[in-house]
Structure formats: C-alpha cells, structure tokens
C-alpha positions as CSV (number, residue, x, y, z in Angstrom):
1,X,0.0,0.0,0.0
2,X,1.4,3.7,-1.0
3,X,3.1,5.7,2.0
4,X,0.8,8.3,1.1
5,X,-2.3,6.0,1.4
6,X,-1.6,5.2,5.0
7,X,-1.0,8.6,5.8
8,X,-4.6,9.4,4.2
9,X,-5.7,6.4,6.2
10,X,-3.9,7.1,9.5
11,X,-5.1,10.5,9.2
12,X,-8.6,9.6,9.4
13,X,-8.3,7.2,12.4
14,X,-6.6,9.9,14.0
15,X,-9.8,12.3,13.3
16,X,-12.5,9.9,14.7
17,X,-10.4,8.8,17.6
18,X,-9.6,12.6,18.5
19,X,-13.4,13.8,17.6
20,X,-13.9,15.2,20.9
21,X,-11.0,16.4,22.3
22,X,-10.6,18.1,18.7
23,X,-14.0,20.0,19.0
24,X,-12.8,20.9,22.7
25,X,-9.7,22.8,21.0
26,X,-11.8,24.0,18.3
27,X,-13.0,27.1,20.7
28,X,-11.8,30.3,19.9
29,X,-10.4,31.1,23.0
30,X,-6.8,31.1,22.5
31,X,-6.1,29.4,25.9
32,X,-8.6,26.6,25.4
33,X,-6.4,24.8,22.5
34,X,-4.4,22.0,23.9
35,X,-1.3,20.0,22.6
36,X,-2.1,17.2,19.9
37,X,-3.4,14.1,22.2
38,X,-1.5,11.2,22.9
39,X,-2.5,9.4,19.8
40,X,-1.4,12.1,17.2
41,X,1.9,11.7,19.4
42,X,2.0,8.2,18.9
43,X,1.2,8.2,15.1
44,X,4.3,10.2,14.8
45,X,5.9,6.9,13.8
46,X,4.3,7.4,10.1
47,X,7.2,9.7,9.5
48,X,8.8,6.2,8.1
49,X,6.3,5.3,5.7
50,X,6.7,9.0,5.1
51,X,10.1,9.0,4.1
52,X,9.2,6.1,1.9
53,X,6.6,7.8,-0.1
54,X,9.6,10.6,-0.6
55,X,11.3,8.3,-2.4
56,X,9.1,6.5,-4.2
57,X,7.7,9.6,-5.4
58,X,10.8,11.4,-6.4
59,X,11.1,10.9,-9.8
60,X,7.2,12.1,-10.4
61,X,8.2,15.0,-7.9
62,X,10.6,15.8,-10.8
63,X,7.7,17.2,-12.7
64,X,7.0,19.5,-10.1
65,X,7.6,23.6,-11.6
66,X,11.6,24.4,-11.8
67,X,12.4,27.6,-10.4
68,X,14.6,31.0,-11.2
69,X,18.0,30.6,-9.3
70,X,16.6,32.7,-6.5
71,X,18.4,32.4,-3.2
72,X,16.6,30.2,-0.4
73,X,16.9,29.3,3.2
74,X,15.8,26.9,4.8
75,X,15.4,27.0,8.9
76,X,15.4,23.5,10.6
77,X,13.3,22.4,14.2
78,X,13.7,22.5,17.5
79,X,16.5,20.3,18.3
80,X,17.2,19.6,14.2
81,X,20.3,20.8,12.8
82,X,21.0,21.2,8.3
83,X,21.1,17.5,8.1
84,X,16.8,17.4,9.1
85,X,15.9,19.4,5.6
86,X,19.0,17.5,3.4
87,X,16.0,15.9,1.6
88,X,14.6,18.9,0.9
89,X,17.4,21.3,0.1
90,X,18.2,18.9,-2.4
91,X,15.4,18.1,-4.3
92,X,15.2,22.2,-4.5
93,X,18.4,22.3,-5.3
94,X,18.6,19.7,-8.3
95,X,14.9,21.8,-9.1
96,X,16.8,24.9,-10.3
97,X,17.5,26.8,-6.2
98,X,20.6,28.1,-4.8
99,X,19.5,26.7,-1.7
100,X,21.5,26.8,1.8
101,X,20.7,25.7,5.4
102,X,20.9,27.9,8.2
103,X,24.8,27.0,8.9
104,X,24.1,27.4,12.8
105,X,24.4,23.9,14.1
106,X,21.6,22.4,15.9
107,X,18.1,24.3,16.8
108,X,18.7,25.3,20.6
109,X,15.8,27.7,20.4
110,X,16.2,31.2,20.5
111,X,19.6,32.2,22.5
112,X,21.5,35.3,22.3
113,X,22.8,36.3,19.5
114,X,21.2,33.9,17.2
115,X,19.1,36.2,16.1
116,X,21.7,38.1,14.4
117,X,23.3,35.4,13.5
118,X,20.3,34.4,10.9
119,X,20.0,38.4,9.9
120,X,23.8,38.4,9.3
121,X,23.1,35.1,7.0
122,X,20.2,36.3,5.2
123,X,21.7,39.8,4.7
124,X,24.6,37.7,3.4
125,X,22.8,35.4,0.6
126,X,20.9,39.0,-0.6
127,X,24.3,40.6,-1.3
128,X,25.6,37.6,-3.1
129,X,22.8,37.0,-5.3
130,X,21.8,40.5,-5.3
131,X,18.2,39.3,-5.2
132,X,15.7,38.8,-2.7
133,X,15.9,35.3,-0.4
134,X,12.8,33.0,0.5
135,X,12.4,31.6,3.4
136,X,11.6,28.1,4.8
137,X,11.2,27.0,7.8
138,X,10.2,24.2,9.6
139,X,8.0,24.0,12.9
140,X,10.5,26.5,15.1
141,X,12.2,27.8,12.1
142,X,9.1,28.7,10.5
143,X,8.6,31.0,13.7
144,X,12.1,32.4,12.8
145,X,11.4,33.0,9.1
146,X,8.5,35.1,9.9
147,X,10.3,37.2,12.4
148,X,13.2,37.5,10.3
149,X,11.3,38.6,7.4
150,X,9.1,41.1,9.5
151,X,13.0,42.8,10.2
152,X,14.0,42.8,6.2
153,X,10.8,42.8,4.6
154,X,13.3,44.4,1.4
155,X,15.1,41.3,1.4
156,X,12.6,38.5,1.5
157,X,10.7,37.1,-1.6
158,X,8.4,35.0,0.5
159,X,7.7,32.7,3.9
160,X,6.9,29.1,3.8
161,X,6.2,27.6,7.4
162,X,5.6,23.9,8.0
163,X,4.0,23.2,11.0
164,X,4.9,26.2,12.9
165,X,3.1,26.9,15.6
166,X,2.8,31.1,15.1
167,X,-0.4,31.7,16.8
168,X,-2.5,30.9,19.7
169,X,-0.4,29.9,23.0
170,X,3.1,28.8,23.1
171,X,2.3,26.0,25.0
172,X,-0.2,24.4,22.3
173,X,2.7,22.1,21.3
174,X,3.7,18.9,23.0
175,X,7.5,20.3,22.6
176,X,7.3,24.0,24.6
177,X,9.4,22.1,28.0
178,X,11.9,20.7,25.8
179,X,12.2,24.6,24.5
180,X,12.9,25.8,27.6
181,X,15.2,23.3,28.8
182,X,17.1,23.9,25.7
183,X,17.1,27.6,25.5
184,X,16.9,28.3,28.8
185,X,14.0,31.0,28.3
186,X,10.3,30.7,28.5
187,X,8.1,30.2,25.4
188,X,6.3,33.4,27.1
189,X,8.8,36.3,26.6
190,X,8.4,38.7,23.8
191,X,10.3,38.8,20.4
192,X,11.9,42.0,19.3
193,X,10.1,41.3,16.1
194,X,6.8,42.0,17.4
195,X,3.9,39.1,18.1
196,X,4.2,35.8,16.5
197,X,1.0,35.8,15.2
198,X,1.5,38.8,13.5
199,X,1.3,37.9,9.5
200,X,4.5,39.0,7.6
201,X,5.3,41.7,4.8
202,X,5.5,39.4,2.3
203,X,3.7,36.7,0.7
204,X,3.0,34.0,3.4
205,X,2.4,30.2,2.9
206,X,1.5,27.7,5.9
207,X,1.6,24.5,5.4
208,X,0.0,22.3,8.4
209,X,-1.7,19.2,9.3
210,X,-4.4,18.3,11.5
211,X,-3.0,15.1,12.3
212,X,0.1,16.8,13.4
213,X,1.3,15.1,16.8
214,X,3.6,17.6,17.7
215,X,1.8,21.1,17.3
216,X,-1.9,21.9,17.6
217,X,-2.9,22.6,14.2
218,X,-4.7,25.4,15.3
219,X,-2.3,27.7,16.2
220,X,-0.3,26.5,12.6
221,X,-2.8,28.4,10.0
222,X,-2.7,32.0,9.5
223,X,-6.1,34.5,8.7
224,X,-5.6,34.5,4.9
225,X,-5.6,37.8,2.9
226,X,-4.3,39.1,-0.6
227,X,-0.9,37.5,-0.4
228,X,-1.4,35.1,3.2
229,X,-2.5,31.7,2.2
230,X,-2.8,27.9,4.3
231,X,-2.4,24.3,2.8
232,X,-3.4,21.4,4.4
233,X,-1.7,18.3,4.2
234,X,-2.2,14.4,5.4
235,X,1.2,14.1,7.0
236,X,3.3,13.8,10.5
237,X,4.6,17.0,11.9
238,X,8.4,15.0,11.8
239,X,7.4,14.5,8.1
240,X,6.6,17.8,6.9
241,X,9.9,18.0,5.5
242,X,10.3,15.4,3.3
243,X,5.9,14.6,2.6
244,X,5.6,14.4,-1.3
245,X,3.3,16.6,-1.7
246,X,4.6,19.0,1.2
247,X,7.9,19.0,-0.5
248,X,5.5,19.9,-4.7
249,X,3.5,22.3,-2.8
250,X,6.7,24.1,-2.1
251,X,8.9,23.9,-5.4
252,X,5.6,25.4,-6.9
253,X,5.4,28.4,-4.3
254,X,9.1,29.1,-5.1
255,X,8.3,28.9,-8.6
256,X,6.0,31.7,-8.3
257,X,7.8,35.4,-10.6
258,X,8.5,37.7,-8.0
259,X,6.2,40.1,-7.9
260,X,3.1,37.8,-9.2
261,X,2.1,35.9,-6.3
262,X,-1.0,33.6,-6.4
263,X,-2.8,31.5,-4.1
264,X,-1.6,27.5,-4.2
265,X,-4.3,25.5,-7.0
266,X,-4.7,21.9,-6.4
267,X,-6.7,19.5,-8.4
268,X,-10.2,18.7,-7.2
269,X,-9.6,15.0,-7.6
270,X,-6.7,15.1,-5.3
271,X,-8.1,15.4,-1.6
272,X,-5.8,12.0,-0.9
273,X,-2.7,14.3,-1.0
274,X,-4.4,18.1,-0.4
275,X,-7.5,17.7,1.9
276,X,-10.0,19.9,0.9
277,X,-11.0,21.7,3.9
278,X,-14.7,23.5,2.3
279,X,-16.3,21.2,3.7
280,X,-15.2,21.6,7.5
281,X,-14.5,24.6,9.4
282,X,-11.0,25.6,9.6
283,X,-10.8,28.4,12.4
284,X,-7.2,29.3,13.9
285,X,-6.8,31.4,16.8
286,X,-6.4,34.8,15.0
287,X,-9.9,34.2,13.3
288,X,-11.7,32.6,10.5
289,X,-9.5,30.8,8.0
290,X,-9.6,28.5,5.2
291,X,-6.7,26.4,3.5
292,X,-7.1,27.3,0.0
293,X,-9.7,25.3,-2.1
294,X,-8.6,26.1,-5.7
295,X,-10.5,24.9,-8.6
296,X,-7.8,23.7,-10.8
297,X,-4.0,23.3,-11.2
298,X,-0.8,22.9,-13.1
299,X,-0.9,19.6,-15.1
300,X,1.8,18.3,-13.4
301,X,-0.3,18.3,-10.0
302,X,-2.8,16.1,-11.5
303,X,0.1,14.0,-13.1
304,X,1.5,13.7,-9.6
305,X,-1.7,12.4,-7.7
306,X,-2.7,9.9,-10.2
307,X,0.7,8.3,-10.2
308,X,1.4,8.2,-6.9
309,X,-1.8,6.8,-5.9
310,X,-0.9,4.3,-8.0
311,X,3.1,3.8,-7.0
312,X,3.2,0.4,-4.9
C-alpha cells in the first residue's frame, strides 16, 4: 500500500479517535487549545512510511515547476540541525535553487545572539545574489522565518512555514518544556520582532496538518488575505519536511515570478494528497480561515496524484 495511502488512512483514524477532544480545541479562546493528544503523538511513527513515499515519489516529484536561481533558506526544528531538511534542500536544489541551510548547528531555540546570526546570513545570501531570499522553515524555524522577514521585509521574496506553531499559545505544542530546557528561556517572553502571530510583509504560505502530533494545528494556519495563504496536508509534523506533496507544494510556491504571487491550486480529484478543507471549518486562533480550495491546477499536479496513488 502507497506511503501516502496510509497517511490518508492514519489521518482519518486519527480524526474519529480525537473527535472530541478536537472539538474541545476548536474554541476560539486562544487558551482553550491544547497539545495534539497522545495518539497524534504516537502516530508520529508514520514519518517512516513518510520517508518512503519521498522516495518512491521522487522521480514524479521531478515534474513539479523548476524555479529561477533565486536564493533560499531553509530553517530546521527545534532540536534539528542542516542534516533534518538535506532531503529537501536537495530536491530544490537539483529543481533549479541556490539553496543553503541555516549553517548554525543544531536548533537550541532562541539564545542570544542567534538572532543576528540568521540576519547576518540572510543579509549575506541577498548581497551575493543581489536578489531577494525566500524563506523556509520548519516547525521552530518557521517561527524564525517570519520574524526575520518582519525585520528585512526588502530582502525576502516569501515565507513558507511547516508546521509552525505562530499563533494561539506557546504551549499548544507537546515540545514548549523541551524549548525551555534547551534555551533556557520561557516560550512566554516577547520577540523584538513583534507578536508571533502577526502575519509578515511578504507573501506567506503555511503548510500544516491536522493530524500533526507535535503542534496543535490550530495555532499552525494564518487568517488568509491578498498574499497570506494555508495548505493542508495528510502528513506527520516530523514529516513535513520530506511529505511528497509538502515537498511539490513548495517547489511550486518558489516557482511563483517575484512580484506575481498567487494563491496554491490543487486538483479537485486530489483530496488523498491536499485535503479539501470547504467542507469543514477551519478556524485558527487569529480568526476565520480557510486552507485554500482552488478549482484547478498545473498539469503536473494532476500527473503527480494519479501516479502516486498508483506507486506500490
């Protein structure tokens, strides 16, 4: 059975096990949303069959839209280091990306100096290229890429977070003690950057799952506007990195002109891979919002669904 089968399939298991706890988070009130239950936590363990559907599905990935030669960064995890988005830098890279990880050793949180440690290295990749740098980031490092691109707005093309958790409270996730061990600070102090949850200059992508075991999905979606945007996916939080169609959805965010941003446009026949949320209320803690439900997509999209669907 496809990887990406058993996701869908885990995915829904997880929903109708979770049905009431997950209404109980579904309340507005930014305090009332709790950490993914134990059972999202324990079906973390998908991230194998994950990393198997990566595979299987990288030479159909190759289809995916190429990109420009634009600059981009990619942010790791708590506790992750470069080697946790490998997978990903290089499919972006072989896709036509000067692509580069953060270069700053393993995630610790945020401890001093760090912060201009990532300005210094994005400041660095704009001068080189002399062009502006997007920004990825996963779970933690999504929270950084925002921040960083609220600072130098000039010098970022876009955000793409994956599984961050940016709004609603810090301690949502079931990861906010090991943040505080490791940084030594509590999730609760300010950023000089201004609230989390405040949406960045620049065109903004989030990328989350409902199943996720590690973050409450909730606090993982933004309020979407002219150039703010969510996709759901079927996938682990520890997966988000490497999901197939996590890893399409970005190479064709990136492939984007700069300048011509538009919202993500999946296939209607492909709610295995991109769950289409119109059906079911999708409300995060900064208000109502909706992954986006196109109503059609680059041919490659449909090329990807029906042959992965099909990949044993």
């Amino acid at each position: 059975m496809p990887a990406l089968v058993i996701g869908f399939i885990v995915h829904k298991l997880i929903h109708v096990a979770d049905c009431v706890r997950e209404q109980m988070a579904m309340s507005t009130t930014t305090n009332t949303i709790q950490p993914p239950s134990r059972i999202r936590l324990l079906f973390e363990a998908r991230v194998l069959h994950e990393l198997a559907s990566f595979a299987g599905a990288r030479p159909f990935l190759n289809i995916a839209p190429r990109g420009d030669g634009h600059s981009v960064l990619v942010l790791p995890g708590l506790m992750a280091n470069d080697a946790s988005t490998q997978l990903l830098r290089g499919f972006l890279q072989g896709h036509g990306y000067d692509v580069h990880g953060w270069g700053l050793g393993r995630n610790f949180g945020l401890r001093p100096n760090l912060e201009g440690q990532m300005l210094d290295r994005l400041g660095e990749l704009r001068r080189r290229s002399g062009r502006k740098v997007s920004l990825i980031g996963w779970s933690l490092g999504g929270i950084y890429a925002r921040q960083l691109a609220k600072q130098r707005g000039d010098d970022v093309r876009l955000v793409i977070t994956l599984g961050s958790p940016f709004a609603g409270s810090p301690r949502a996730t079931n990861a906010w003690r090991i943040y505080e061990m490791a940084s030594g600070q509590s999730v609760d102090e300010p950023h000089s950057a201004g609230p989390l949850h405040e949406t960045p200059p620049v065109p903004t992508t989030a990328i989350f799952s409902r199943s996720d075991g590690i973050c409450a999905w909730q606090c993982c979606i933004e309020s979407e506007g002219p150039q703010v945007e969510n996709i759901e996916v079927n996938s682990s939080h520890c997966g988000l990195g490497h999901h197939p169609a996590v890893v399409y959805a970005i190479a064709d965010r990136l492939a984007q002109p700069e300048g011509e941003w538009k919202p993500f446009r999946r296939p209607q026949s492909s709610k295995l891979i991109y769950p289409d949320a119109a059906s079911s209320s999708t409300r995060g803690v900064s208000g109502p919002s909706r992954p986006a439900t196109p109503r059609s997509g680059h041919w490659s999209t449909h090329l990807l669904f029906w042959l992965t669907r099909r990949a044993r």
